[in-house]
C-alpha positions as CSV (number, residue, x, y, z in Angstrom):
1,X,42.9,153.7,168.8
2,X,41.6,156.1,170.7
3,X,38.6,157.6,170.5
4,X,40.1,161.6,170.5
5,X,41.9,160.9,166.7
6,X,40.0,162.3,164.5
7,X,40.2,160.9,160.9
8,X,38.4,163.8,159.1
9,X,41.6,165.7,159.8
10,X,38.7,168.7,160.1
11,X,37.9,168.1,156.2
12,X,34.2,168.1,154.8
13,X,33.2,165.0,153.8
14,X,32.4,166.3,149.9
15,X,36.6,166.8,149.9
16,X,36.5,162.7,149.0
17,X,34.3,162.7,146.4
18,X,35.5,162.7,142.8
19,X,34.5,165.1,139.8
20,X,31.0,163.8,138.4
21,X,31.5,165.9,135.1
22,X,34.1,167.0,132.5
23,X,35.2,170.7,134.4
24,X,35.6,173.5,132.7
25,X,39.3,174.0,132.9
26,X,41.0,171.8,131.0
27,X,44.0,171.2,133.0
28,X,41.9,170.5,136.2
29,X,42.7,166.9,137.5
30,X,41.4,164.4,139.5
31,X,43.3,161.4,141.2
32,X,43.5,158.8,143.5
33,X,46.7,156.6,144.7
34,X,47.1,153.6,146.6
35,X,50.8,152.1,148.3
36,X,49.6,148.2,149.8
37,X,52.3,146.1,151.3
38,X,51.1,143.0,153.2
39,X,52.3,142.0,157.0
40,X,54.8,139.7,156.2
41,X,56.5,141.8,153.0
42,X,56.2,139.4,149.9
43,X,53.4,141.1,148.4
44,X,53.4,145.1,147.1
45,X,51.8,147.0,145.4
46,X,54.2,150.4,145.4
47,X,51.5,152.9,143.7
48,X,48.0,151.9,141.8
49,X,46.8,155.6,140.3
50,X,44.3,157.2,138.3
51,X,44.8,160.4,137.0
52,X,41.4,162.2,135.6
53,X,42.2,164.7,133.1
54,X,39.7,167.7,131.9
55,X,41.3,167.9,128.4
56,X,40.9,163.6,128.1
57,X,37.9,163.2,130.0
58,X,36.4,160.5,128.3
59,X,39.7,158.3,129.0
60,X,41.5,158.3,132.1
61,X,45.1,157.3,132.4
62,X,45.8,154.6,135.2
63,X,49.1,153.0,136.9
64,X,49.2,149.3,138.4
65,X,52.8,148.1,139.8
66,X,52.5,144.4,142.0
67,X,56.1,143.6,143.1
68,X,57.2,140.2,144.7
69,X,59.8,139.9,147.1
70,X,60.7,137.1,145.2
71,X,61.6,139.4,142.0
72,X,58.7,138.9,140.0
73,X,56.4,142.4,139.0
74,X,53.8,142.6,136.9
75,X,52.9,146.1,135.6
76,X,50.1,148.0,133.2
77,X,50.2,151.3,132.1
78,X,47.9,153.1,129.8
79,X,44.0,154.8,129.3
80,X,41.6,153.4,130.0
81,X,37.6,154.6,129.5
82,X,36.0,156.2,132.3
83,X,33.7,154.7,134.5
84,X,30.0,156.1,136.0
85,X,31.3,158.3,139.4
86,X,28.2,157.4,141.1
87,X,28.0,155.2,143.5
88,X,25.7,152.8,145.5
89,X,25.1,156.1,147.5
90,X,24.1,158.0,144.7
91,X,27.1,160.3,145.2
92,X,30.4,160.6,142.6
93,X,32.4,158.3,145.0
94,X,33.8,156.2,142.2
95,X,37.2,156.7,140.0
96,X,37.6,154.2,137.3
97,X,39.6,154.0,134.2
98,X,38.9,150.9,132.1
99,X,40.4,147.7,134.2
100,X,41.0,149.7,137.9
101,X,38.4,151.3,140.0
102,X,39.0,153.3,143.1
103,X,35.7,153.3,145.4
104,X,34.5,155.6,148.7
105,X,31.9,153.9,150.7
106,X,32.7,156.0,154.0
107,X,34.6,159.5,153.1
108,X,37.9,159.4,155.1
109,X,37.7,156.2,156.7
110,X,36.6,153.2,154.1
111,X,38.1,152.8,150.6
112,X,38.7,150.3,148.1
113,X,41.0,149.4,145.0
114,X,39.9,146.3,142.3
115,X,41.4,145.1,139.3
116,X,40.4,142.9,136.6
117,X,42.7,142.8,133.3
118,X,46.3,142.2,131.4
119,X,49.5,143.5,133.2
120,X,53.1,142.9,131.9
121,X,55.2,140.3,133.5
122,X,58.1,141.6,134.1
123,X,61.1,141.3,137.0
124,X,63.0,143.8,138.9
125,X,66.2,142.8,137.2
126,X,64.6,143.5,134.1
127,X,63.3,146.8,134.5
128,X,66.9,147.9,136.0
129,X,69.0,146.7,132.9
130,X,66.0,148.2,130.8
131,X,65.1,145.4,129.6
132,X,62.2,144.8,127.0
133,X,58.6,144.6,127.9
134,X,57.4,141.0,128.9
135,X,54.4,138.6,128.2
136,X,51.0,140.0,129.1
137,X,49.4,138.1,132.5
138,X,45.8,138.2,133.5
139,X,46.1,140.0,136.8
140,X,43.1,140.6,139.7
141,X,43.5,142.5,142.8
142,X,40.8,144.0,145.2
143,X,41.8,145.6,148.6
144,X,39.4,146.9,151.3
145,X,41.5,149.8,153.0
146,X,40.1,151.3,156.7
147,X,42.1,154.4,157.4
148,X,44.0,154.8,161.1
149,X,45.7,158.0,161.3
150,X,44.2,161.9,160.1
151,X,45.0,162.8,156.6
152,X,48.1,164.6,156.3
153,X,47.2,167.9,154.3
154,X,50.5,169.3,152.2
155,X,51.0,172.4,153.1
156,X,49.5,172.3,156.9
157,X,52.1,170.9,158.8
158,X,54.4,174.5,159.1
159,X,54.4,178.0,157.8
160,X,57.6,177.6,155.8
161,X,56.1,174.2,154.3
162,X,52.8,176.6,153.5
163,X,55.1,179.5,151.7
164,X,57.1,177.1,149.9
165,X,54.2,175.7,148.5
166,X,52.2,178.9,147.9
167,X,55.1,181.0,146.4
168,X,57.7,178.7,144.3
169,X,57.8,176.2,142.0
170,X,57.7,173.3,144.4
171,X,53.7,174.2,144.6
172,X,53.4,173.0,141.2
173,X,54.9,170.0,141.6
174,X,52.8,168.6,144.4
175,X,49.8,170.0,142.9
176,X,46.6,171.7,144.8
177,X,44.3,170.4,147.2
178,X,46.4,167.2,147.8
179,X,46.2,164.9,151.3
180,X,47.8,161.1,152.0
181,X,46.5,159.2,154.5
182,X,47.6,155.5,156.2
183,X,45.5,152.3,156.5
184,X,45.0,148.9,157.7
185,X,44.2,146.9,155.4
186,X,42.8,143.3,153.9
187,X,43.4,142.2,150.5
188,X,44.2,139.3,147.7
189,X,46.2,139.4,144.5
190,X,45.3,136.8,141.8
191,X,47.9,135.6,139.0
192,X,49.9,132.6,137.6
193,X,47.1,130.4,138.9
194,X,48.3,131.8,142.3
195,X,45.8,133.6,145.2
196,X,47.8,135.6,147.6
197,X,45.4,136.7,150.6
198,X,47.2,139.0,153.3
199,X,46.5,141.5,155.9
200,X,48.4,144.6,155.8
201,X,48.8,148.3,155.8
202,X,49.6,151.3,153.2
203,X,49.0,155.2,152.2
204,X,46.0,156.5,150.2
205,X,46.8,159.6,148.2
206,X,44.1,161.7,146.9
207,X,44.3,165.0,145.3
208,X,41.8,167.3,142.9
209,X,43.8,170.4,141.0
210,X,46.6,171.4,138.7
211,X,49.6,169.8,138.6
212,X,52.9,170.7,136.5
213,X,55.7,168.8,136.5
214,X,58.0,170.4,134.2
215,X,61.7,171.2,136.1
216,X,61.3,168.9,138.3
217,X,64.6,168.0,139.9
218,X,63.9,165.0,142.2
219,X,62.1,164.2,145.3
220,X,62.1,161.5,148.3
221,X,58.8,159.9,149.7
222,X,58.1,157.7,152.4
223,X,55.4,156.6,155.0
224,X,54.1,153.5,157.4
225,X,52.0,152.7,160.0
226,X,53.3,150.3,163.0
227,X,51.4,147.6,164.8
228,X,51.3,150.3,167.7
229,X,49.5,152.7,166.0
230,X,52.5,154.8,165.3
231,X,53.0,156.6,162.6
232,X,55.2,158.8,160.1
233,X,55.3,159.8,156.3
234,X,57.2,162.9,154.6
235,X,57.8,164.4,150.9
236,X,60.8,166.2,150.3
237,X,62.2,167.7,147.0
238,X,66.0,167.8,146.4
239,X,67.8,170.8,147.0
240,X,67.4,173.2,144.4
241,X,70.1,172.9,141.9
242,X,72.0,175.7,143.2
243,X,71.8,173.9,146.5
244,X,69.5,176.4,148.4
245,X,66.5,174.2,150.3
246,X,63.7,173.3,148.9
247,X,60.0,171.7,150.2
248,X,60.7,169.5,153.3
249,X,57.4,168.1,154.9
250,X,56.3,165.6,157.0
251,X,54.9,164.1,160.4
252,X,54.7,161.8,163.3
253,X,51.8,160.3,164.8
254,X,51.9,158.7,168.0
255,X,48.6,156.8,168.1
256,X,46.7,159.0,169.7
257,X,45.6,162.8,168.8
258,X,46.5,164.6,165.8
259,X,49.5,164.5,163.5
260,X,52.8,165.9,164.9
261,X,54.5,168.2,162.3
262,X,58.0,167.0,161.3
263,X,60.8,167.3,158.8
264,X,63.3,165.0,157.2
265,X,67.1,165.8,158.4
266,X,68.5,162.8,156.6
267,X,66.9,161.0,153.9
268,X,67.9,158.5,151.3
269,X,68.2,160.3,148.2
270,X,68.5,158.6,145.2
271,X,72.0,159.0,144.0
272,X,72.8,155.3,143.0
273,X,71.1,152.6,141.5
274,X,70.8,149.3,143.0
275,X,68.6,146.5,142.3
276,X,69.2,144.5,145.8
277,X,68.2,145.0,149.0
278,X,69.1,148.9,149.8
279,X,69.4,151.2,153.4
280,X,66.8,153.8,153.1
281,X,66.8,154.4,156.6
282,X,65.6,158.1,157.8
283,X,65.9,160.3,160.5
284,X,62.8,163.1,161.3
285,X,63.1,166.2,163.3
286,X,59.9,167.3,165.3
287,X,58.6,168.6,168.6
288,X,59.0,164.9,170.1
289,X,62.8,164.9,169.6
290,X,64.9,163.2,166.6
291,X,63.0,160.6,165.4
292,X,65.6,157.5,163.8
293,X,63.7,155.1,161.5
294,X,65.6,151.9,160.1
295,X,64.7,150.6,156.9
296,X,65.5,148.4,153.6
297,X,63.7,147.9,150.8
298,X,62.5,144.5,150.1
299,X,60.6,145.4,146.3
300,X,61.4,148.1,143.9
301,X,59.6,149.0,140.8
302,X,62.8,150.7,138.1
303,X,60.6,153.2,135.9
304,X,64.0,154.3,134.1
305,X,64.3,156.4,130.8
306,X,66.8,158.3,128.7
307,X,69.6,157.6,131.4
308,X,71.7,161.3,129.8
309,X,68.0,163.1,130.7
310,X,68.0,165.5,133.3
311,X,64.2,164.9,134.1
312,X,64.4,163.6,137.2
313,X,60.5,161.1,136.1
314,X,63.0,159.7,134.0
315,X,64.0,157.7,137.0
316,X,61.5,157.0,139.5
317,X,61.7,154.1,141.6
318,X,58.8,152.8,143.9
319,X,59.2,150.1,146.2
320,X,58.4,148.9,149.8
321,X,60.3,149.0,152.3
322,X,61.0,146.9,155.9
323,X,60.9,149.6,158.4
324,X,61.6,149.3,161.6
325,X,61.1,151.8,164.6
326,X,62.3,151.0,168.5
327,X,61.9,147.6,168.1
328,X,59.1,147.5,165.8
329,X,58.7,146.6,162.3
330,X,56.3,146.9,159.4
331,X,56.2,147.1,155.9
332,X,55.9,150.7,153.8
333,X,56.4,153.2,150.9
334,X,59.1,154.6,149.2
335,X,59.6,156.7,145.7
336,X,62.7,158.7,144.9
337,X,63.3,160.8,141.6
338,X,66.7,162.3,140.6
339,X,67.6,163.1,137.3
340,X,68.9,159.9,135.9
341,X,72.1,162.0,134.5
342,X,73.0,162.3,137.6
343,X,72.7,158.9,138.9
344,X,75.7,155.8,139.4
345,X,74.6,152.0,138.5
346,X,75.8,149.6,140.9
């Protein structure tokens, strides 16, 4: 890499570290998200969160999805008490909630994600024909993330991205003060007696604000990093429902320098339901030309509800994806929303 990319993205340092006390304002929040997908695409992990609310300090709520490309996933879901924010440092640069802990030994460059408890064994099949919860499987995980590219700061890429954000509803949804950011990373999965080891790459989301969720009509997300250095992620909220545009942002990076603003002209909206292998191949628009990214999903994590809601977090499917770019490949993240009343089964 070289040595001109700078992976501060012009943050402070102190824009890593986590809330050390309750705040004030109750409906302040404080999270942190990992996407992991190993080099050779068998082992995901499509979105580990914690979510730090004022109003229910004293118990976090926390997120754990590990998918197999064979079928099997194992997921846990629920509160979990808070750890101690300070670190070996001395600094808040810890985020835990009862079995996962988020860690920041070197702001904007060196991160980490462990856990040690129960998850639900369940299958991709099963979650799409909403199928009953499963046995509970002891489950450990610990990755050691090194980032690559600049974080990507929603909101910074374009003026219209900025007045979307600062002036509709689509503000609310992504929340304030959010960033994502790609990595390399090394990292082993323990369950069924198994030990999976791998090398791989991902997206680190953090973000310290409000967040409000309510209306939400559906949304498209994807990133990954290539063996190159090369580079892309994007978020981009449905059309409204009376088909004006809505928030569209995203970039390319090229290895060297700073993020290139982009937007998606074709993405893979979720509109049907399938529990195979799917296309979610994308096409980007920036400064550098049309940018045409193949991929296909190889995991996918069905979080379905009430299938007559119009709430498009009743259907919210995370995965990974093969991507492949000019002749190279790797292995990334994906989430779609769309109200699941609007959805077709396969």
């Amino acid at each position: 890499m070289s040595a001109t990319v700078d992976l501060t993205g012009g943050l402070v340092e102190d824009r890593e570290l986590f809330l050390a006390d309750r705040p004030d304002d109750r409906e302040m929040r404080d999270s942190a998200s990992f996407w992991v997908y190993d080099d050779a695409g068998f082992v995901t992990l499509p979105r580990l969160g914690i979510e730090a609310i004022a109003s229910k300090w004293d118990s976090h709520q926390y997120q754990v999805n590990v998918a197999f490309a064979d079928g099997r996933v194992f997921r846990a879901r629920g509160k979990g008490e808070r750890h101690s924010p300070i670190g070996s440092d001395g600094r808040p640069s810890v985020l835990g909630a009862g079995p996962l802990e988020f860690r920041c030994p070197e702001p904007f460059r060196r991160l980490t994600a462990s856990f040690e408890g129960e998850a639900e064994k369940t299958s991709t099949i099963d979650l799409f024909n909403r199928s009953g919860g499963g046995p509970s499987i002891a489950l450990q995980f610990h990755v050691e993330a090194t980032t690559v590219v600049p974080p990507w700061i929603n909101g910074q890429m374009s003026a219209e991205a900025a007045h979307v954000l600062e002036s509709s509803i689509e503000g609310t949804f992504i929340g304030t003060a959010r960033y994502e950011q790609l990595f390399r990373t090394e990292g082993v999965v323990r369950v069924e007696g198994d030990e999976y080891r791998f090398t791989g790459t991902g997206t680190r989301v953090r973000r310290q604000g409000h967040r409000e969720m309510t209306g939400f009509w559906g949304h498209c997300q994807q990133s990954a990093v290539f063996p190159s250095g090369r580079g892309f992620g994007y978020i981009a909220h449905r059309p409204r429902p009376n088909g004006e545009g809505s928030y569209n942002e995203g970039y390319v990076f090229t290895g060297d320098g700073a993020l290139v603003p982009a937007r998606v002209i074709q993405a893979p909206w979720l509109t049907r339901l399938q529990p195979g292998n799917e296309d979610v191949s994308l096409v980007l628009d920036s400064e550098l030309g049309r940018v045409e990214i193949g991929g296909e999903t190889v995991t996918s994590v069905f979080n379905l509800g009430d299938p007559t809601s119009s709430n498009a977090l009743a259907a919210l499917v995370q995965g990974g994806v093969r991507y492949t770019w000019d002749g190279e490949e790797t292995y990334g993240a994906i989430e779609r929303s769309t109200p699941p009343n609007e959805l077709v089964r396969s």
